[in-house]
C-alpha positions as CSV (number, residue, x, y, z in Angstrom):
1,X,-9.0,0.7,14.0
2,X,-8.7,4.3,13.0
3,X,-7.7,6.1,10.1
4,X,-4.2,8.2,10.7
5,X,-5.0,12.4,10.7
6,X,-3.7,13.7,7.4
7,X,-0.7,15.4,9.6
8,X,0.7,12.1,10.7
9,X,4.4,12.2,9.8
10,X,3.8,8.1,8.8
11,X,1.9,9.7,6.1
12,X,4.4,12.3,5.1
13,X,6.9,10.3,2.9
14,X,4.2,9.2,1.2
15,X,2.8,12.8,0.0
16,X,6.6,13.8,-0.4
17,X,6.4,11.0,-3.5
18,X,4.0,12.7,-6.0
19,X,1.1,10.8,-7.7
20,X,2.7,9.3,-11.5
21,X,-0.4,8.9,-13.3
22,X,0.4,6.5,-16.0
23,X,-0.1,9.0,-18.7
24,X,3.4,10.7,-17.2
25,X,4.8,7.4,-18.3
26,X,3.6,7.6,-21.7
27,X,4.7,10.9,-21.8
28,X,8.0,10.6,-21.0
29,X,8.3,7.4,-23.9
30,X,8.6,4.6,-21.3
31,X,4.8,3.5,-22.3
32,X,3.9,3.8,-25.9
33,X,-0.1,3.1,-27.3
34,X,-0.7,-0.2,-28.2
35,X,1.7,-1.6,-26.3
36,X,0.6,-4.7,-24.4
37,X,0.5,-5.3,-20.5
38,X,0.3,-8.5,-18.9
39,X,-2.0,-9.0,-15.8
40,X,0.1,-10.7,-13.1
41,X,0.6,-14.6,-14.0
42,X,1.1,-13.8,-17.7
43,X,-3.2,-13.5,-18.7
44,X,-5.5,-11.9,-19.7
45,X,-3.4,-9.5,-21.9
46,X,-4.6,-5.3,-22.0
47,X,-4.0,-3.0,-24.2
48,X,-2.3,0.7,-23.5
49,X,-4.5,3.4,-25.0
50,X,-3.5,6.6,-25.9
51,X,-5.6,8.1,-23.3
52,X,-3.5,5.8,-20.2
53,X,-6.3,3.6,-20.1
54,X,-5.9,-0.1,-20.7
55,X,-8.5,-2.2,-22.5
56,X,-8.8,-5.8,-22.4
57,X,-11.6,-6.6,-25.0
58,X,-15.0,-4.4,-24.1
59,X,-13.4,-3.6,-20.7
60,X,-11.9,-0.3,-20.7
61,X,-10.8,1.8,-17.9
62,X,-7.8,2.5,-15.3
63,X,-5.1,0.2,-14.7
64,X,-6.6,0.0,-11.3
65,X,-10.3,-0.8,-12.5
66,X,-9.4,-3.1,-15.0
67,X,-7.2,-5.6,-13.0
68,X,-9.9,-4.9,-9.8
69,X,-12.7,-6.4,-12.8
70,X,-10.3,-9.3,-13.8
71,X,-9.2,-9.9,-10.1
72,X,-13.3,-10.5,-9.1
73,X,-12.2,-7.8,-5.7
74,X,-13.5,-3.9,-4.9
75,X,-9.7,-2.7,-5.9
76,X,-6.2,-3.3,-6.0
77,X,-3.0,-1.9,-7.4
78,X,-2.6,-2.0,-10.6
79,X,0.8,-0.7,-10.7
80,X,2.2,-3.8,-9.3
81,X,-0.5,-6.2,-11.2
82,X,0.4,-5.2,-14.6
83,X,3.4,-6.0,-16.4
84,X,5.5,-4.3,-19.3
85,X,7.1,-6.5,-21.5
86,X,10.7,-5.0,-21.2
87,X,12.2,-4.3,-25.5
88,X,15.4,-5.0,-24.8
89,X,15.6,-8.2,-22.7
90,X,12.0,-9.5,-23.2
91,X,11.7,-9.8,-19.4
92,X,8.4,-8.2,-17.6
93,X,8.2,-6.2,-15.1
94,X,5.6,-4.5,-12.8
95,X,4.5,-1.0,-14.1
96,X,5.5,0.1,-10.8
97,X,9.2,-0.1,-12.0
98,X,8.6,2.4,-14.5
99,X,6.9,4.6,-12.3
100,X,9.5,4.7,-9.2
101,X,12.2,5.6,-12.2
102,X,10.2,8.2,-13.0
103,X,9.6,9.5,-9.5
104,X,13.3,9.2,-9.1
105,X,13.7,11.0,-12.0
106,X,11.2,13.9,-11.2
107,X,12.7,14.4,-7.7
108,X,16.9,15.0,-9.3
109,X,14.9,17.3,-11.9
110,X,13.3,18.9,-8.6
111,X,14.9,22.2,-7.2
C-alpha cells in the first residue's frame, strides 16, 4: 500500500473542508465550558474546558487523545466518539454534528 501524493484530487475535497478545531465550536456558542460529553455508549463522562480540552478525572488532553486513552488504541476520532447532550431535546449527538454545521456555516459566510 501507498500513501496518495498530496496533489491527488481524492484528497482535494477533503482540504477544500477546513480543519474546525473544537475551540471554533466553543467560540461560536455551540460548546460552552463545563459542559459534559459522553464517550460513545453513554461512559465515562469528560468535561469541556475552556481551553477545548476535555478532562475525564486526571486525564486531560484533546478530544482525540482522551477517547484514544479510554478506547486502550494508538488513535481514533474523537469527533464522532464523543457526544453532546443536545439542550433542547436531551438527545446526544456526535460532536461531529456540530462541527459539519459549522463548516457549513463557514463555507455560505465564504466569498
Amino acid at each position: 500500500m501507498q500513501p496518495l501524493p498530496p496533489d491527488d484530487p481524492l484528497l482535494a475535497h477533503r482540504s477544500r473542508l477546513g480543519r474546525v478545531p473544537i475551540e471554533e465550536l466553543l467560540r461560536r456558542g455551540h460548546l460552552q465550558p463545563g459542559q459534559r460529553l459522553y464517550l460513545q455508549g453513554g461512559e465515562p463522562e469528560a468535561v469541556i474546558l475552556a481551553d477545548g480540552q476535555v478532562q475525564v478525572g486526571d486525564l486531560v488532553g484533546t478530544i482525540h487523545k482522551v477517547a484514544a486513552r479510554l478506547k486502550g488504541v494508538p488513535s481514533c476520532n474523537g469527533w464522532i466518539l464523543w457526544y453532546y447532550e443536545d439542550g433542547q431535546t436531551g438527545d446526544r449527538y456526535p460532536l461531529d454534528t456540530l462541527r459539519r454545521r459549522v463548516r457549513q456555516s463557514m463555507q455560505e459566510d465564504a466569498p
